[in-house]
N, C-alpha and C positions, 0 to 999 in steps of 0.2 A: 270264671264262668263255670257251672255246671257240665257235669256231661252231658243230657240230654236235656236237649229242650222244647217245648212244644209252643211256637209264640208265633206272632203276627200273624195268625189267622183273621185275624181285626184292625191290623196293626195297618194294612195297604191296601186290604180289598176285600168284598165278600158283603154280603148280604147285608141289607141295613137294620133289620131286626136279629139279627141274630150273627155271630159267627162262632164255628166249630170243629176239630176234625172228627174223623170219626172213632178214634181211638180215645178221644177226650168225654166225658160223661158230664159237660156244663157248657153253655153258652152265654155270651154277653152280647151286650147290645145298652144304646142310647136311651137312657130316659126319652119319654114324650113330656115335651113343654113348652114352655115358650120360644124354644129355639130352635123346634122343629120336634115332629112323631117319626119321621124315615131317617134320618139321619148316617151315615156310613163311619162318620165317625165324628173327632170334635173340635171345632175352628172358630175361634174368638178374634175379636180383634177388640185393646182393651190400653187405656191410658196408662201412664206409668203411676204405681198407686191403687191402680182400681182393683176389682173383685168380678167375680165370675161364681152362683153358683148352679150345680148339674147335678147331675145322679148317673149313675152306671144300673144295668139292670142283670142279672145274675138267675138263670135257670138250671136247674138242676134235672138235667134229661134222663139222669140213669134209675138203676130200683133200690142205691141204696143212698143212705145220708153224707151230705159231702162235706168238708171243715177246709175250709179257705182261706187263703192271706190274701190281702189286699194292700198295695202303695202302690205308690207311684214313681218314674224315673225317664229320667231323661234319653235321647233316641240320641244313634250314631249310624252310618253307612257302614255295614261292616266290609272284610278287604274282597268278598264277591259281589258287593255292589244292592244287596239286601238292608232295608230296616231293622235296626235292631234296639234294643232299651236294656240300660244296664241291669245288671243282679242288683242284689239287696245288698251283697256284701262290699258294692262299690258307691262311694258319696254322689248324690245328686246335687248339680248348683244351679238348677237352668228351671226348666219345668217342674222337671219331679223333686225340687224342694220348695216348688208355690203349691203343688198341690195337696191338700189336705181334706184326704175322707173321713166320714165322721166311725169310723170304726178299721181296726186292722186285720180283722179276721171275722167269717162268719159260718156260719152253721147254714146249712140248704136241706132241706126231706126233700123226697122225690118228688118231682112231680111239681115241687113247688118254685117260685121265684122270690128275689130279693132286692129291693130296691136301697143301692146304696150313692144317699149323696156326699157330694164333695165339694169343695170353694177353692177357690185360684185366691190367692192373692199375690199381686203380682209387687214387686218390693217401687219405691218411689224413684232408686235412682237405676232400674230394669232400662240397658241398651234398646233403645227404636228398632225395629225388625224381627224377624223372622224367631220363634223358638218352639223350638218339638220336641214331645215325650208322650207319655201314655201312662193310663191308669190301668194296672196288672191285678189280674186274678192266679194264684199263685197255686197249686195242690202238690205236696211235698212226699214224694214218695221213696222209702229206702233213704242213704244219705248221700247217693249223688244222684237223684233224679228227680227232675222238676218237670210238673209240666205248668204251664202259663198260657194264659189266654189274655191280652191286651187291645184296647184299641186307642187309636194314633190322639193326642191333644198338638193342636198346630194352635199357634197362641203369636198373634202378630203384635206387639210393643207399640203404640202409634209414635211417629217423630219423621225422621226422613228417611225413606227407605233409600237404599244406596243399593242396589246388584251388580255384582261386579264379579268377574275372573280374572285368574292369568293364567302365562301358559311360564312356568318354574321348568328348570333345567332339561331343556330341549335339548338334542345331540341327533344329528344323523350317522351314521357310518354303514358304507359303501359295500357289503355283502358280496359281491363279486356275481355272474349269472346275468349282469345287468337286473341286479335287487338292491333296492338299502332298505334299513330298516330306522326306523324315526321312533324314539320313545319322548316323553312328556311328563309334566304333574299338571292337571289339574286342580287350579287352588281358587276355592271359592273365599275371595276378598275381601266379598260384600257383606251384608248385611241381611239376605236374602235368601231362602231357600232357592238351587237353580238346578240345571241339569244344563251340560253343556251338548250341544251337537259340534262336530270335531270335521274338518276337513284337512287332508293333508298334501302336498305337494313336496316334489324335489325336480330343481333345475337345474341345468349349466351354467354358465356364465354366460352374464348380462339377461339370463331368463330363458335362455333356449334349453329346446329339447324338454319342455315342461312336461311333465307326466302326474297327476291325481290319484288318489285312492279315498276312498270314504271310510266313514267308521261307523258303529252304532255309537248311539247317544249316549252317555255318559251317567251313570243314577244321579239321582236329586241329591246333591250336595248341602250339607246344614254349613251355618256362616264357621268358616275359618276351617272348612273338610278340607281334603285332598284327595285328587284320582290317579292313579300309577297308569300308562298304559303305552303301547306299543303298535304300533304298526309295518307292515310291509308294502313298500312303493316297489310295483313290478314296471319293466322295461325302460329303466336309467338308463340315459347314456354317461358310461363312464368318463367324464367332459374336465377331468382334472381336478376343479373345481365347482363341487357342487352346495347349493344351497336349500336348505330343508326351511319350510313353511307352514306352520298349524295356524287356522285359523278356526277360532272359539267363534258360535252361535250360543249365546247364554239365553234358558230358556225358563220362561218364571211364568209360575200357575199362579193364579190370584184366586183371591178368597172365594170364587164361584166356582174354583175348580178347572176352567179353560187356560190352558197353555198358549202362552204367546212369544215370538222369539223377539230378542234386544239387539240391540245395533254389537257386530261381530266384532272380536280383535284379531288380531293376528301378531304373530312371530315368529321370527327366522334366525335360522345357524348354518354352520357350512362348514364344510368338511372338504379333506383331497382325494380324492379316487384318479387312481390309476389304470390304466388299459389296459391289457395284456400286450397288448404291442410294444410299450410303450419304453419296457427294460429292454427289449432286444436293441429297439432302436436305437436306446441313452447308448446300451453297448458298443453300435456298432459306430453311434457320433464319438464317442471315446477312444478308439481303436483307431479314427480315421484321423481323429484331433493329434495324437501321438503321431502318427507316421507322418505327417506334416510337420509337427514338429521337429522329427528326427530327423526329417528331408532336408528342413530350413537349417539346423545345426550344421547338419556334414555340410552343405553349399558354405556355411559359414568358416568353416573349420576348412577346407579345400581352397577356399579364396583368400583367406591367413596363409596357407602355405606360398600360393601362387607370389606374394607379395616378398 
């Protein structure tokens, strides 16, 4: 990676003609076509085999002439939960090596715009589901700093979509305060772009003494991501044995954009938690178990003699 970089201005959200910061001297934005003039970004759904082609549109807001790169590269969740699209200097296998613009770099005067188009081909034997990346406008300044303006290609494979999560190496353990704390992976299974909603619980035995916490929602997962994450269950009872329960809402946008939730999973682990009481007492059954014992000895050893 670079050190600095200036990207997904376009990439998640922001105006449908344009997106920019303000430190950036160039915007981009969706051709007008047949696939739409307002567009926020670019969403295919396309046979294995077929083609796709668009154009990108490139303005040049500042007063002086800009020299730009241009490709394309495949998108990842990075580990704060942000869209991100690989560097140049990293291989695309996904999106950003179907996409192919008709040029890699370009010249902008001020003031003016560039319309640049591009074609998907998408290969014959391309997995069914879910694949994202983005078409990058690149301005290379100094030799570690880039800035990039991109916006998002969401490209659904037609076949069977399959959305799916689980929920990978759960563990609770028992914090003490009456707290535990429940960590997870989030592993997107399917086939699907998803974002999970997370609910968590920890009980005692046979399910008493239940107590909830909630989480926020989990970012949009690409097929085979994963999310690390952690929570705090307040007012456990320390019940000896407790059992921890996530239960996954997987929640999947379709090609209009509206979010809908999928039938939930869930899973459980369990852990021991002890009381505070709980040592003194073992102690004091200890202490008491021996002097009984010692009591029954001597009676025995006394009634030997007696004999």
């Amino acid at each position: 990676m670079f050190k600095a970089l200036v990207l997904l201005i376009a990439l998640t959200t922001g105006a449908p003609t344009a997106a920019a910061a303000d430190d950036v001297p160039w915007s981009v934005s969706t051709a007008a076509n047949s696939f739409g003039s307002d567009r926020q970004n670019y969403s295919y759904t396309v046979n294995p085999g077929g083609q796709v082609e668009d154009g990108l549109v490139v303005v040049n807001r500042g007063k002086t002439p800009l020299e730009l790169a241009v490709y394309a590269a495949d998108a990842y969740t990075t580990d704060n939960g942000r869209l991100d699209l690989l560097t140049p200097d990293t291989k695309s296998t996904g999106v950003g090596a179907w996409v192919h613009a008709d040029r890699d770099g370009m010249k902008v005067a001020p003031g003016q715009s560039v319309q640049v188009p591009f074609t998907i081909n998408v290969p014959a034997d391309a997995k069914p589901g879910d694949h994202l990346g983005g078409i990058v406008t690149s301005l290379k300044r100094g030799t570690d700093v880039d800035r990039r303006l991109a916006i998002r290609i969401r490209l659904r494979v037609s076949g069977d979509l399959k959305p799916s999560l689980s929920v990978d190496d759960l563990k609770v353990r028992y914090t003490g305060n009456r707290n535990a704390t429940v960590t997870y992976t989030v592993h997107n299974n399917g086939n699907a772009i998803l974002a999970a909603r997370p609910s968590t619980s920890v009980a005692g035995p046979f399910g008493s003494w239940r107590v909830e916490s909630g989480q926020e929602d989990s970012p949009q997962l690409l097929p085979g991501e994963t999310w690390k994450t952690s929570t705090q269950v307040h007012g456990v009872t320390p019940a000896l044995r407790l059992t921890g329960t996530v239960t996954l809402t997987p929640l999947l946008t379709d090609a209009a954009g509206s979010t809908g939730p999928l039938n939930p999973i869930a899973s459980t682990t369990h852990a021991w938690s002890i009381p505070w009481w709980v040592i003194p007492a073992l102690v004091a059954l200890v202490v008491v178990l021996l002097l009984v014992a010692r009591r029954i000895r001597s009676r025995a050893v006394t009634a030997g003699r007696r004999r």
